[in-house]
C-alpha positions in Angstrom: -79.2 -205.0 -39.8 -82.5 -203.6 -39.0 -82.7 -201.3 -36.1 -85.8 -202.6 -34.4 -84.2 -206.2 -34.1 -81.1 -204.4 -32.8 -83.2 -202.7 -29.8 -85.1 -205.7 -28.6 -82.2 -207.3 -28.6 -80.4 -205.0 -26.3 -83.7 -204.8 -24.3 -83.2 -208.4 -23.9 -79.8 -208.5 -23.2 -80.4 -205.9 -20.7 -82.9 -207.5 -18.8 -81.0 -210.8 -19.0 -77.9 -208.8 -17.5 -80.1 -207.2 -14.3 -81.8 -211.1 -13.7 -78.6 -212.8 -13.4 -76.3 -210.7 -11.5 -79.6 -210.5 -8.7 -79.8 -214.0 -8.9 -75.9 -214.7 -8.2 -75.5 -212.1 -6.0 -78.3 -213.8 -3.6 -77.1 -217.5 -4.6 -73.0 -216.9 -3.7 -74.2 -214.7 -0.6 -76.4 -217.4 1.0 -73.6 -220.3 -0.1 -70.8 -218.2 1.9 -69.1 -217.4 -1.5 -67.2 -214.3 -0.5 -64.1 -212.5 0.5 -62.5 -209.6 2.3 -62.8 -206.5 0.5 -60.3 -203.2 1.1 -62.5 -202.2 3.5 -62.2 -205.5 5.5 -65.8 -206.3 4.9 -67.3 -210.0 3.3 -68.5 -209.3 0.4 -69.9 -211.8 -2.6 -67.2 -212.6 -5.1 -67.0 -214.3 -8.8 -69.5 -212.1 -9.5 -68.2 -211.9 -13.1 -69.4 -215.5 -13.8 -72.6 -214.1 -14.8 -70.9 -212.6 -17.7 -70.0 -216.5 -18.2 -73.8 -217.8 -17.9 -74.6 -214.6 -20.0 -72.1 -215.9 -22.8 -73.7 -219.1 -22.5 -77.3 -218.0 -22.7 -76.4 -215.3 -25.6 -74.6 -218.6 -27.6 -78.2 -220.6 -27.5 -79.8 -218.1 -28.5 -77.9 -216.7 -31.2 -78.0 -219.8 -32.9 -80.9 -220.4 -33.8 -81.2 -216.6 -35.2 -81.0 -216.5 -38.8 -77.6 -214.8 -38.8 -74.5 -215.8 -41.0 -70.7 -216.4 -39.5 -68.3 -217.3 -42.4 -65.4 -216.7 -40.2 -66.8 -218.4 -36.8 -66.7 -216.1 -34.5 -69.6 -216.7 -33.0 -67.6 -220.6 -31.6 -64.7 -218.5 -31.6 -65.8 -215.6 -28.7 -67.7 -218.8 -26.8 -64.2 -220.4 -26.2 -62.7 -217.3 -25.0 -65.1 -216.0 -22.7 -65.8 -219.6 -21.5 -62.0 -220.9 -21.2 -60.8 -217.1 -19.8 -63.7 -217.7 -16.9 -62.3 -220.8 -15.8 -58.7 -219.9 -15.4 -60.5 -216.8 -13.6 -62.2 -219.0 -11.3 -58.9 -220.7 -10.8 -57.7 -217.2 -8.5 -61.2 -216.9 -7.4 -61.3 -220.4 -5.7 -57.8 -219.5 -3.8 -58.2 -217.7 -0.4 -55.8 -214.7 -0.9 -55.1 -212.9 -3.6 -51.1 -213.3 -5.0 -49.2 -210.6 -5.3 -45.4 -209.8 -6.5 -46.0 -209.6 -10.2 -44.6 -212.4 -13.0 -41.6 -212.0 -11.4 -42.4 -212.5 -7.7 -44.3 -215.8 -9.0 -41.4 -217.2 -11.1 -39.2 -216.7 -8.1 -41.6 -219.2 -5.7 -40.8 -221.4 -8.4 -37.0 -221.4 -8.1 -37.1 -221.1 -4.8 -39.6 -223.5 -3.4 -41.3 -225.6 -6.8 -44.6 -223.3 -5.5 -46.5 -223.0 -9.2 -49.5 -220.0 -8.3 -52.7 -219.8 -10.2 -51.2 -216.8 -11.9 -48.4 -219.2 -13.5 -51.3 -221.7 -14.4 -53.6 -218.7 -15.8 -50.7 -217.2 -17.9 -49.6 -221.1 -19.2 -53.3 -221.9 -20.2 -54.2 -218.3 -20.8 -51.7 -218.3 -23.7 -52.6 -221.8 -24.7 -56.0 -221.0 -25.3 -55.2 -218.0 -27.2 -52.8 -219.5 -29.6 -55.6 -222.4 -30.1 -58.4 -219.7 -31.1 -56.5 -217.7 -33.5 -54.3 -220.1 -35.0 -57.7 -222.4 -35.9 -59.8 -220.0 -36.3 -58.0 -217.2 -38.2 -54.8 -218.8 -39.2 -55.8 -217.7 -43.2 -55.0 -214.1 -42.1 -51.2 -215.0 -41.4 -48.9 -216.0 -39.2 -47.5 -213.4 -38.2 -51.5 -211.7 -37.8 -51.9 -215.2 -35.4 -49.4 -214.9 -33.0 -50.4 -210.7 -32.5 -53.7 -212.2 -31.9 -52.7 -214.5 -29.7 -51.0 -212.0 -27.6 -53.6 -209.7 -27.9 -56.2 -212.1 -26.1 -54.0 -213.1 -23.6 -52.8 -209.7 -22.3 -56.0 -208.1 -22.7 -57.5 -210.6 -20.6 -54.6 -209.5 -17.5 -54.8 -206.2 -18.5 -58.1 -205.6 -17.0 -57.4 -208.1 -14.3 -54.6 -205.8 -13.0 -57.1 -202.9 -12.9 -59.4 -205.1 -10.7 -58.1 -204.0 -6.8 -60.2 -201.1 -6.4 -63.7 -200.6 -6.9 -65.1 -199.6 -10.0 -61.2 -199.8 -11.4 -61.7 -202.6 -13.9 -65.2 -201.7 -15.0 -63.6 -198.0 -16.1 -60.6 -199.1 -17.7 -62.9 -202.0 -19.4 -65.7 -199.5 -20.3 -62.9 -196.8 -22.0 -61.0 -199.4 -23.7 -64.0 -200.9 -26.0 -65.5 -197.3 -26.0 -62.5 -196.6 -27.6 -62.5 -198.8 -30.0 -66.1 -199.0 -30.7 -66.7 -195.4 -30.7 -63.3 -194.7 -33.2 -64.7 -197.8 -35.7 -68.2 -195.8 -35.7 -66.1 -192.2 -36.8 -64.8 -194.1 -39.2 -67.8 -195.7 -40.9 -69.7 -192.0 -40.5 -66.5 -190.0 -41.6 -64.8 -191.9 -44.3 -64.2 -195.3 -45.9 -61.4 -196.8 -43.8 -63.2 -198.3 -41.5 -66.3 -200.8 -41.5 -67.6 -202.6 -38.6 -67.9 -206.4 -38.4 -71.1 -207.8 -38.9 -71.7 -209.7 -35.4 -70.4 -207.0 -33.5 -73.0 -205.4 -32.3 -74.8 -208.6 -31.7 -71.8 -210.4 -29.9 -69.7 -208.0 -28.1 -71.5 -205.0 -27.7 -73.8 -206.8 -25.2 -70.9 -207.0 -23.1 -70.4 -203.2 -22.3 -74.3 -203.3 -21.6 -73.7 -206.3 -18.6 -71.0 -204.1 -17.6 -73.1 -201.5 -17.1 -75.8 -203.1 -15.5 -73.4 -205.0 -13.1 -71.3 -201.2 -12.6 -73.8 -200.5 -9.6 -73.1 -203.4 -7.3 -68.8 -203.0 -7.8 -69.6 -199.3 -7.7 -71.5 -199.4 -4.4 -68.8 -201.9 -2.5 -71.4 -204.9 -2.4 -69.8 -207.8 -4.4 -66.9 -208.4 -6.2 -66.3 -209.4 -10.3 -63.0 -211.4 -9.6 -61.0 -212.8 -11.7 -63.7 -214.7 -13.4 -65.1 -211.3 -14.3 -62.1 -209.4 -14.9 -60.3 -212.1 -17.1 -63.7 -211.9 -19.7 -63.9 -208.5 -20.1 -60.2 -208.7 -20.8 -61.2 -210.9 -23.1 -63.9 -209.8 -24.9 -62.1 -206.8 -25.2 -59.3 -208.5 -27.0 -61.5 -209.8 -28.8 -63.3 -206.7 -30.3 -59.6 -205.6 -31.3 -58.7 -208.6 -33.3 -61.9 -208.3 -35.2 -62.3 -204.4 -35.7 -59.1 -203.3 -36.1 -56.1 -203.4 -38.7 -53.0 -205.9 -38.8 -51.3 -202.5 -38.6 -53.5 -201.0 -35.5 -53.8 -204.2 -33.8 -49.7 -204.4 -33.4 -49.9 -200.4 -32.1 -52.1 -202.3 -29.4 -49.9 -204.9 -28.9 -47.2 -202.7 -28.2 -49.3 -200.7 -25.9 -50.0 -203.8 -24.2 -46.6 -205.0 -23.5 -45.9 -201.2 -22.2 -49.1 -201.6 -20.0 -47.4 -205.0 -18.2 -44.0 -204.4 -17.8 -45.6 -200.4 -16.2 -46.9 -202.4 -13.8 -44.1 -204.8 -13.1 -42.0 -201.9 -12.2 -44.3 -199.5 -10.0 -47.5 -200.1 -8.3 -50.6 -199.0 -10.1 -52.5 -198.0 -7.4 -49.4 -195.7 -6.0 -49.2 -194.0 -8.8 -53.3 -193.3 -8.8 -52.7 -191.9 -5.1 -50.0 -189.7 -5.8 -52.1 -188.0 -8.7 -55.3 -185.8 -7.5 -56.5 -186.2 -11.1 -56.5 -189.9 -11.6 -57.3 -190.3 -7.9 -60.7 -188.0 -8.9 -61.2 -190.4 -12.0 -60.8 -193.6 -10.1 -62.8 -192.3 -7.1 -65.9 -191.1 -9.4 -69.3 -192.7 -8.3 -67.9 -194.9 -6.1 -69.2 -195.3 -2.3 -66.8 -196.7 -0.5 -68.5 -194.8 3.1 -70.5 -197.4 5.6 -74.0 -196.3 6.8 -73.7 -195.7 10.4 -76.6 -198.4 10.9 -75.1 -201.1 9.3 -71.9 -200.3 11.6 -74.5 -200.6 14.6 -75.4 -204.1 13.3 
């Protein structure tokens, strides 16, 4: 793929990235779009459905680029992104977030028929996933499918469980596809055993870069992803799993995954963070969570 396509397009993307989130941030602001932060301050939320309008934007342009996609991934990554969004907005549009883990939410159901958004996101959230693989990728197995499936789905929560403190969620997103990004590239440079996919670094790598862009507003306590936002990056980096990685590495994933959940069924994340100085440093690092002494005047 020729390199100077590959940096005006992540000029592009970049600039894309900084235009939207300003223009959201101002739009949900003025239309009273926002919600009490853990400092007690109103602050503009479902700020991650610019990564949605990006997704969109990225789609119409993509396709009328010369560029080849025997095994549709480019429709593929516009369901997921688009369908994970909505079920974001789902939490996003309720007035308090819900707490008490899968548990906690299938006891409201026992107990008083109460279905949450979380119910409804996990129902659809798995629906959607079983539709993409199984009709998109259903030639590499079954058995390849329903790890996919899972994969999407609990990638997707994975990072929306990371998304109660500041910066939390764009960290954990940022490491995860770093990770996988940066161990397919050894793997191309150092051996033979591993070889990137060709849309890649067209489709998903423009994703980290909105990340980045949007890291300064979550960093600096002035509006919030959401669900909406959390739920794609999830996403998207489910997504770069299934089509880098292995049957073999994608299950060690998996099974990380499932760890990951039922971790934080049992204890509380955040707790745990606390009681270590290290991760506390990590999870602390370039965010300002301090007021200015003239805004507290105001």
């Amino acid at each position: 793929m020729n390199i100077v396509f590959i940096i005006i397009w992540y000029v592009a993307v970049v600039v894309a990235g900084v235009t939207v989130f300003k223009v959201l941030t101002k739009t949900l602001s003025r239309a009273g779009h926002v919600r009490i932060n853990f400092q007690g301050r109103n602050i503009p939320t479902s700020l991650g459905t610019g990564f949605v309008l990006l997704t969109m934007l990225m789609a119409a342009v993509v396709t009328v680029l010369p560029i080849e996609d025997p095994k549709c991934i480019i429709p593929s990554l516009f369901i997921v992104i688009v369908g994970f969004g909505l079920l974001g907005m789902l939490d996003d549009l309720v007035a308090g977030r819900e707490a008490g883990g899968l548990a906690g939410h299938l006891s409201r159901i026992r107990t008083g028929g109460v279905v949450s958004t979380a119910i409804l996101k996990l129902f659809f959230g798995i629906s959607l996933s079983f539709f993409v693989s199984f009709y998109f990728w259903h030639s590499q197995g079954t058995l390849s499918a329903l790890a996919d499936t899972l994969i999407l789905a609990m990638s997707a929560n994975s990072i929306n469980l990371l998304d109660v403190r500041p910066g939390r969620a764009v960290k954990g997103f940022a490491a995860g596809f770093l990770v996988i990004y940066g161990g397919t590239w050894i793997g191309v440079l150092f051996g033979d055993w591993a070889a990137f996919s060709p849309l890649t670094h067209i489709l998903l790598v423009p994703f980290l870069l909105w990340t980045l862009v949007y890291a300064r507003t979550d960093f600096r306590c002035k509006g919030m992803m959401g669900d909406t936002g959390s739920n794609v990056l999830g996403s998207a980096l489910g997504f770069l799993v299934i089509i880098e990685l292995s049957i073999t590495n994608r299950l060690i994933i998996l099974a990380f995954l499932i760890g990951f959940h039922l971790f934080c069924e049992a204890v509380s994340l955040s707790s745990i963070i606390e009681s270590s100085s290290f991760l506390k440093k990590i999870d602390s690092f370039g965010v300002k969570t301090h007021i200015s002494q003239k805004r507290v005047k105001k």
